[in-house]
VMD Tcl script that builds the backbone (N, CA, C; Angstrom):
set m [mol new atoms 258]
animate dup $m
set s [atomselect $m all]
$s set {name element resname resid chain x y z} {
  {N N UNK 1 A 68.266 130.187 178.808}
  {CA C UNK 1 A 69.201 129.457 179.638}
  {C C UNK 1 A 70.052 130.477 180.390}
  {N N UNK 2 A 70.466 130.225 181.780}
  {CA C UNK 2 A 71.087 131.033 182.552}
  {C C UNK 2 A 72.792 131.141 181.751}
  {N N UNK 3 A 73.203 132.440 182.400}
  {CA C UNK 3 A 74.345 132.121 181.932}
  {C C UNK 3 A 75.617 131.025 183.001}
  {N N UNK 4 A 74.941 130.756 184.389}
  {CA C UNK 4 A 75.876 130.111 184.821}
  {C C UNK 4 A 75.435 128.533 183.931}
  {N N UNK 5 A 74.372 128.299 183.781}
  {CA C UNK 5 A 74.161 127.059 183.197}
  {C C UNK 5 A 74.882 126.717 181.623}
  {N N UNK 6 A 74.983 128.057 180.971}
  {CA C UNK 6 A 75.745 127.812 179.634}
  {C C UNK 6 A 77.227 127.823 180.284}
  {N N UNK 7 A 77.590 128.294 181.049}
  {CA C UNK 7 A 78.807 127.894 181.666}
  {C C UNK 7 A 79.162 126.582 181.771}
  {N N UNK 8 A 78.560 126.254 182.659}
  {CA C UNK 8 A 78.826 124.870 183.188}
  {C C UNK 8 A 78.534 123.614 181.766}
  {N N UNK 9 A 77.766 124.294 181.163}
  {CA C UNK 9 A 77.568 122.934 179.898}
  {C C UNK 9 A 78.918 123.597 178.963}
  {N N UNK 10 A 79.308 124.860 178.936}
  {CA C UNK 10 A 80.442 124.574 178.318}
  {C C UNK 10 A 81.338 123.838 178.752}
  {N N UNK 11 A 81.935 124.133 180.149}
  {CA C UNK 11 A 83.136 123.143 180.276}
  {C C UNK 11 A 83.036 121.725 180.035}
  {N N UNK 12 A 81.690 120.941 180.287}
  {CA C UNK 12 A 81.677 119.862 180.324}
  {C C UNK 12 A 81.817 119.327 178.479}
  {N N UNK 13 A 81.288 120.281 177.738}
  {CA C UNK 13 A 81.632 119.799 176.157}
  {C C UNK 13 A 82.835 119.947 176.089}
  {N N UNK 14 A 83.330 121.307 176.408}
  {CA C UNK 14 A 85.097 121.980 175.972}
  {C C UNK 14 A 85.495 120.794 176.878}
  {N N UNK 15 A 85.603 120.288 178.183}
  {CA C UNK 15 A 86.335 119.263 178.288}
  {C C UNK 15 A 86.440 117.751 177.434}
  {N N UNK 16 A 85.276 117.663 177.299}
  {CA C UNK 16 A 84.902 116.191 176.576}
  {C C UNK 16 A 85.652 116.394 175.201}
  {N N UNK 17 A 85.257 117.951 174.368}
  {CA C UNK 17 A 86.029 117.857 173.172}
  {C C UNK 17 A 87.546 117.853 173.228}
  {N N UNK 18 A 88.010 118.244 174.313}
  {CA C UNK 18 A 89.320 118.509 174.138}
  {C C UNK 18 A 90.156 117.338 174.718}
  {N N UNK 19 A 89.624 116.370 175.007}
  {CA C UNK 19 A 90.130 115.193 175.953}
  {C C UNK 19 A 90.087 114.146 174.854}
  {N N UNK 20 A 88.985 113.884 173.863}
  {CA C UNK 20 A 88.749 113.327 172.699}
  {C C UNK 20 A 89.385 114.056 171.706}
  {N N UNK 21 A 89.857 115.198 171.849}
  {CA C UNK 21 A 91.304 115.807 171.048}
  {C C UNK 21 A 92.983 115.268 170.774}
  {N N UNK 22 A 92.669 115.415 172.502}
  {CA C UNK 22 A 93.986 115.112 173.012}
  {C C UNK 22 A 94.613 113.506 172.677}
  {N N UNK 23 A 93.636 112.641 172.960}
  {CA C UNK 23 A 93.573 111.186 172.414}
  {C C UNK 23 A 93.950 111.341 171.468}
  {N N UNK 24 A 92.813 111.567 170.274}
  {CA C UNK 24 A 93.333 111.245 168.929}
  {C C UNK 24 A 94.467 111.821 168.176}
  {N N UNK 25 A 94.411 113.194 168.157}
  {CA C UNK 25 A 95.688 113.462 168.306}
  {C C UNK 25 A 97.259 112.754 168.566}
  {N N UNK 26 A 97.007 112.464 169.727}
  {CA C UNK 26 A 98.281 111.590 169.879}
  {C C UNK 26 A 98.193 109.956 169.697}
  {N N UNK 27 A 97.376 109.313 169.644}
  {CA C UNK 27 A 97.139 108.405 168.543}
  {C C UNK 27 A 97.947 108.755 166.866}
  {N N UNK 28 A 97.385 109.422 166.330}
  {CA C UNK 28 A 97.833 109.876 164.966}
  {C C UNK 28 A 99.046 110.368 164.566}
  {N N UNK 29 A 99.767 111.504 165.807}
  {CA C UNK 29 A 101.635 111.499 165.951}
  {C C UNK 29 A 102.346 110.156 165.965}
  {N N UNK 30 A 101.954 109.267 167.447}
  {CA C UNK 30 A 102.391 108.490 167.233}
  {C C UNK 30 A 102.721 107.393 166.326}
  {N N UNK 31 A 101.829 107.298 165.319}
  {CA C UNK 31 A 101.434 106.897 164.094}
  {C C UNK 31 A 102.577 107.069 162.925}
  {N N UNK 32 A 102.276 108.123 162.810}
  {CA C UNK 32 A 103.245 109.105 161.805}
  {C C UNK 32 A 105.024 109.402 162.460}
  {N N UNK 33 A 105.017 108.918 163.888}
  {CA C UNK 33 A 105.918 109.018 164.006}
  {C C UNK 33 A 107.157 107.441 163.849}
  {N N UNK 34 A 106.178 106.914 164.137}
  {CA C UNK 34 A 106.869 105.411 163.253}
  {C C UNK 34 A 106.638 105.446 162.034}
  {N N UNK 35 A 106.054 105.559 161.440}
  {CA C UNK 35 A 105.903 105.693 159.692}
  {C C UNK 35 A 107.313 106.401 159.200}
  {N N UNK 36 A 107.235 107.444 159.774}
  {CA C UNK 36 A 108.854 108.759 159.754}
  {C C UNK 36 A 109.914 108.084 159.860}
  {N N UNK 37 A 110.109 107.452 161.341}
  {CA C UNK 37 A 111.144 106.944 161.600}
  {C C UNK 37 A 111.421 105.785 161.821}
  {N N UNK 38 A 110.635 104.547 161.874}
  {CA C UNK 38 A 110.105 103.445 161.794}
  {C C UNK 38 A 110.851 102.767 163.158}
  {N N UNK 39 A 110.967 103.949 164.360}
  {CA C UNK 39 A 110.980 103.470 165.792}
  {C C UNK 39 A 109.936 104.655 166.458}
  {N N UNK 40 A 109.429 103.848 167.571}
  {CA C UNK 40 A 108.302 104.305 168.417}
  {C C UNK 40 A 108.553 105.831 168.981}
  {N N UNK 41 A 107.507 106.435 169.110}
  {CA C UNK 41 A 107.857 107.723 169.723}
  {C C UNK 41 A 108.333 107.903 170.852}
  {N N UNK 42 A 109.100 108.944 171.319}
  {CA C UNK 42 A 109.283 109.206 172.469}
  {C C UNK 42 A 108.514 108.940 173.795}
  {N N UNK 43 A 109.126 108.201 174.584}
  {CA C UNK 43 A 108.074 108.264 175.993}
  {C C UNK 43 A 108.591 108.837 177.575}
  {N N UNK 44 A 110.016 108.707 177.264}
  {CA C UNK 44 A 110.761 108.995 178.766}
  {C C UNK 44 A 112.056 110.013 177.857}
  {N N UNK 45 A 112.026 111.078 178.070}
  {CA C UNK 45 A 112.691 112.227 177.736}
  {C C UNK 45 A 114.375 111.313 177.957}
  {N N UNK 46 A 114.688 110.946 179.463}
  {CA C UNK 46 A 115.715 110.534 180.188}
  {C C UNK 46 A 116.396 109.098 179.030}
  {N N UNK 47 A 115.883 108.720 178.607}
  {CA C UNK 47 A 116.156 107.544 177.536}
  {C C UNK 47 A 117.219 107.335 176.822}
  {N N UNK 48 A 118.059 106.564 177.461}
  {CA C UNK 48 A 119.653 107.030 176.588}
  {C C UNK 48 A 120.157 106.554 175.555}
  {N N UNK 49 A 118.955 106.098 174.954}
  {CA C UNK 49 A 118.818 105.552 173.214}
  {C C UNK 49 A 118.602 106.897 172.769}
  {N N UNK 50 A 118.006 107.574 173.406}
  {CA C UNK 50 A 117.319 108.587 172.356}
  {C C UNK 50 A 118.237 109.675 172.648}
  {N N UNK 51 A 118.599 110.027 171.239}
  {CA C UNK 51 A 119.068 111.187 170.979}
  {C C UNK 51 A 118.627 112.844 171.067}
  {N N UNK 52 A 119.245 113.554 171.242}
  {CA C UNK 52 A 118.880 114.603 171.979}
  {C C UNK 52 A 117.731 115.399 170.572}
  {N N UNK 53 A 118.120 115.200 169.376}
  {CA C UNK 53 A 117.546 115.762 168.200}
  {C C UNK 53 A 116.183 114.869 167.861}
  {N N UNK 54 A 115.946 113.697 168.270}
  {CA C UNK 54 A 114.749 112.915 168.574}
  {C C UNK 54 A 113.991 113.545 170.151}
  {N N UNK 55 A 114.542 113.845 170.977}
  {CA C UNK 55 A 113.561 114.279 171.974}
  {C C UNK 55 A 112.943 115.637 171.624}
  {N N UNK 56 A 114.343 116.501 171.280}
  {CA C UNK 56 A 113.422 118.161 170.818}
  {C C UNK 56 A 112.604 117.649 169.331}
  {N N UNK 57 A 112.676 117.434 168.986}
  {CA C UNK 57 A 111.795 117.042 167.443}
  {C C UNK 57 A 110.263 116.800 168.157}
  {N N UNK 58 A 110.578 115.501 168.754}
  {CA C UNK 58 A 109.013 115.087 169.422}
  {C C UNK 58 A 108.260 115.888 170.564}
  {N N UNK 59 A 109.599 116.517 171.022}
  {CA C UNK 59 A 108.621 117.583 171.834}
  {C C UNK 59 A 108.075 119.021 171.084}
  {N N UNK 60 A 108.524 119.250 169.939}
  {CA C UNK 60 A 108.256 120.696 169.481}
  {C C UNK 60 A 106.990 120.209 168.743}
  {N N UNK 61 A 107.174 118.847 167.819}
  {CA C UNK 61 A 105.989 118.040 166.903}
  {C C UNK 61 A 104.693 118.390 168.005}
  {N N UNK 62 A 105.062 117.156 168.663}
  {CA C UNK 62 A 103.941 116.781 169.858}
  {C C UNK 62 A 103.475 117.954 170.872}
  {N N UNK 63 A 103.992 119.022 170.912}
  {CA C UNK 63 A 103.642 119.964 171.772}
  {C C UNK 63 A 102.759 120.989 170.824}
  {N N UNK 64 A 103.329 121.544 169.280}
  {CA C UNK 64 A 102.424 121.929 168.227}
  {C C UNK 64 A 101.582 121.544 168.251}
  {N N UNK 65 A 101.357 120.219 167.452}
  {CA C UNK 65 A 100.261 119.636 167.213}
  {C C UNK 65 A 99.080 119.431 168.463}
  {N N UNK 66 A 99.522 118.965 169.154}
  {CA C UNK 66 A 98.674 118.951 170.350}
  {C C UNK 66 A 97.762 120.036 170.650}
  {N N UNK 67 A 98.383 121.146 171.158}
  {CA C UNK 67 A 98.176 121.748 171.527}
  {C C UNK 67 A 97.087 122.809 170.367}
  {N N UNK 68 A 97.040 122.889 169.257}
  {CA C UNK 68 A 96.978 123.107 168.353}
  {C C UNK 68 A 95.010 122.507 168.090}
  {N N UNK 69 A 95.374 120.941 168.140}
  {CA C UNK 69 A 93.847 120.398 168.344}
  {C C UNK 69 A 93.232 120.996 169.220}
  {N N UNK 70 A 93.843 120.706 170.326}
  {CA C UNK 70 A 93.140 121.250 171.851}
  {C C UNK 70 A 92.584 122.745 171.639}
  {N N UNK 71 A 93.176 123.775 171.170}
  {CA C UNK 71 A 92.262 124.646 170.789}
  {C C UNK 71 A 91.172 125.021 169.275}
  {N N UNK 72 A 91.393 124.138 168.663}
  {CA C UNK 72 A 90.337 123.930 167.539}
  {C C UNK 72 A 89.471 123.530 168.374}
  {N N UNK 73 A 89.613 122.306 169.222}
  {CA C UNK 73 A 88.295 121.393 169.748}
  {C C UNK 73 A 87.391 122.357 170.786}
  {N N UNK 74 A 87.961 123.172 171.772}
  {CA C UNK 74 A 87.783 124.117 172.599}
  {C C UNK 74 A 87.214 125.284 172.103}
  {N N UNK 75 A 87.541 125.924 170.840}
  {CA C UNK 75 A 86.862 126.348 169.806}
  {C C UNK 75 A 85.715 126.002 169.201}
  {N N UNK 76 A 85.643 125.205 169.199}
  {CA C UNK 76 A 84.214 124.148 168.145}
  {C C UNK 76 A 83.349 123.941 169.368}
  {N N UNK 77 A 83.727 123.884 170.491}
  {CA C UNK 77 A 83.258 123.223 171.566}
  {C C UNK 77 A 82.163 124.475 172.298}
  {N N UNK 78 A 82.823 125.668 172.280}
  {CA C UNK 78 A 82.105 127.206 172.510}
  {C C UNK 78 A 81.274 127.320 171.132}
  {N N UNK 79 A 81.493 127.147 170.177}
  {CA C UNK 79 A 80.649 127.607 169.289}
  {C C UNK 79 A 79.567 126.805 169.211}
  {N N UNK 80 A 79.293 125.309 169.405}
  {CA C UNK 80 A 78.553 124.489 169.417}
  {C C UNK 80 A 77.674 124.707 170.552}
  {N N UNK 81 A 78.176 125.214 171.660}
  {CA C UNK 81 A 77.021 125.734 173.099}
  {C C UNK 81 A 76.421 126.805 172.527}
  {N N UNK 82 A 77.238 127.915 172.046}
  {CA C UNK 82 A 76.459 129.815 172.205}
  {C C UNK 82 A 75.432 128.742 170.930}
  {N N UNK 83 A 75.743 128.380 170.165}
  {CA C UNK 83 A 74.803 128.462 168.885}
  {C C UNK 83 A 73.305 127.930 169.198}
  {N N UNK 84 A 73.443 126.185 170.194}
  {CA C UNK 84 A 72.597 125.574 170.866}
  {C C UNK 84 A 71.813 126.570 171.672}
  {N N UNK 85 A 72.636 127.089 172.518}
  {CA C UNK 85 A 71.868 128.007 173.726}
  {C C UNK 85 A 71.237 129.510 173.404}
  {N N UNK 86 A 71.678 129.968 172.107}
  {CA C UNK 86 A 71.239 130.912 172.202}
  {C C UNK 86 A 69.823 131.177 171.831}
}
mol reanalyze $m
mol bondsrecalc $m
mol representation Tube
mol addrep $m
Protein backbone atom coordinates (compact mmCIF):
# COMPACT_ATOMS: atom_id res chain seq x y z
CA UNK A 1 0.00 0.00 0.00
CA UNK A 2 1.23 3.49 -0.93
CA UNK A 3 2.11 5.61 1.69
CA UNK A 4 -0.21 8.46 0.55
CA UNK A 5 -3.00 5.80 0.63
CA UNK A 6 -2.13 4.70 4.35
CA UNK A 7 -2.42 8.33 4.86
CA UNK A 8 -5.53 9.04 3.73
CA UNK A 9 -7.14 5.74 5.36
CA UNK A 10 -5.61 7.00 8.45
CA UNK A 11 -7.37 10.15 8.77
CA UNK A 12 -10.53 8.77 7.77
CA UNK A 13 -10.31 5.98 10.86
CA UNK A 14 -8.38 8.66 13.30
CA UNK A 15 -11.34 10.83 12.39
CA UNK A 16 -14.17 8.32 12.72
CA UNK A 17 -12.36 7.09 16.01
CA UNK A 18 -12.03 10.24 17.47
CA UNK A 19 -15.51 11.70 16.66
CA UNK A 20 -17.04 8.34 18.18
CA UNK A 21 -14.66 9.40 21.11
CA UNK A 22 -15.68 12.63 21.42
CA UNK A 23 -19.52 11.52 21.59
CA UNK A 24 -19.20 9.05 24.04
CA UNK A 25 -17.13 10.62 26.07
CA UNK A 26 -19.30 13.40 26.61
CA UNK A 27 -22.29 11.34 26.86
CA UNK A 28 -20.63 9.65 29.99
CA UNK A 29 -19.37 13.29 31.78
CA UNK A 30 -22.51 14.40 31.32
CA UNK A 31 -23.81 11.45 33.04
CA UNK A 32 -21.59 11.51 35.95
CA UNK A 33 -22.03 14.95 36.08
CA UNK A 34 -25.64 14.79 37.28
CA UNK A 35 -25.04 11.75 39.30
CA UNK A 36 -22.22 14.30 41.21
CA UNK A 37 -24.32 17.04 41.35
CA UNK A 38 -27.74 16.04 40.52
CA UNK A 39 -28.05 19.33 38.11
CA UNK A 40 -27.20 19.16 34.36
CA UNK A 41 -23.85 20.03 33.09
CA UNK A 42 -22.67 23.06 31.98
CA UNK A 43 -23.76 24.39 28.54
CA UNK A 44 -23.42 28.29 28.24
CA UNK A 45 -20.28 29.38 30.29
CA UNK A 46 -22.36 33.07 30.47
CA UNK A 47 -25.19 31.35 32.74
CA UNK A 48 -25.90 33.27 35.77
CA UNK A 49 -27.07 30.28 37.75
CA UNK A 50 -23.88 28.90 37.39
CA UNK A 51 -21.33 29.56 39.58
CA UNK A 52 -17.99 30.43 38.70
CA UNK A 53 -16.48 27.06 40.64
CA UNK A 54 -19.13 24.93 38.51
CA UNK A 55 -17.91 26.43 35.18
CA UNK A 56 -13.96 25.96 35.95
CA UNK A 57 -14.72 22.41 37.39
CA UNK A 58 -16.59 21.44 34.07
CA UNK A 59 -14.25 23.00 32.00
CA UNK A 60 -10.96 21.49 33.52
CA UNK A 61 -13.26 17.83 33.95
CA UNK A 62 -14.56 18.12 30.38
CA UNK A 63 -11.50 19.49 28.74
CA UNK A 64 -9.21 16.44 30.59
CA UNK A 65 -11.26 13.93 29.91
CA UNK A 66 -12.03 14.75 26.51
CA UNK A 67 -9.29 15.44 25.30
CA UNK A 68 -7.64 12.59 26.88
CA UNK A 69 -10.09 9.98 24.81
CA UNK A 70 -9.43 11.85 21.72
CA UNK A 71 -5.92 10.84 21.92
CA UNK A 72 -6.26 7.19 23.08
CA UNK A 73 -8.78 6.87 20.08
CA UNK A 74 -6.23 8.65 17.60
CA UNK A 75 -3.75 6.35 19.08
CA UNK A 76 -5.63 3.06 18.57
CA UNK A 77 -6.71 4.51 15.37
CA UNK A 78 -2.72 4.68 13.90
CA UNK A 79 -2.00 1.51 15.34
CA UNK A 80 -4.95 -0.29 13.86
CA UNK A 81 -3.85 1.13 10.08
CA UNK A 82 0.32 0.54 10.38
CA UNK A 83 -0.68 -3.03 11.76
CA UNK A 84 -3.52 -3.65 8.82
CA UNK A 85 -1.24 -2.06 6.19
CA UNK A 86 1.80 -3.24 6.91
Amino acid sequence: MSQATEKLLLKIVGGVAVGAATIITKKVLDGSWKAATGNQPPTHAEDPDLTWREAIAWALLSGAVIGVAQLVAARGARQLVQRNTA
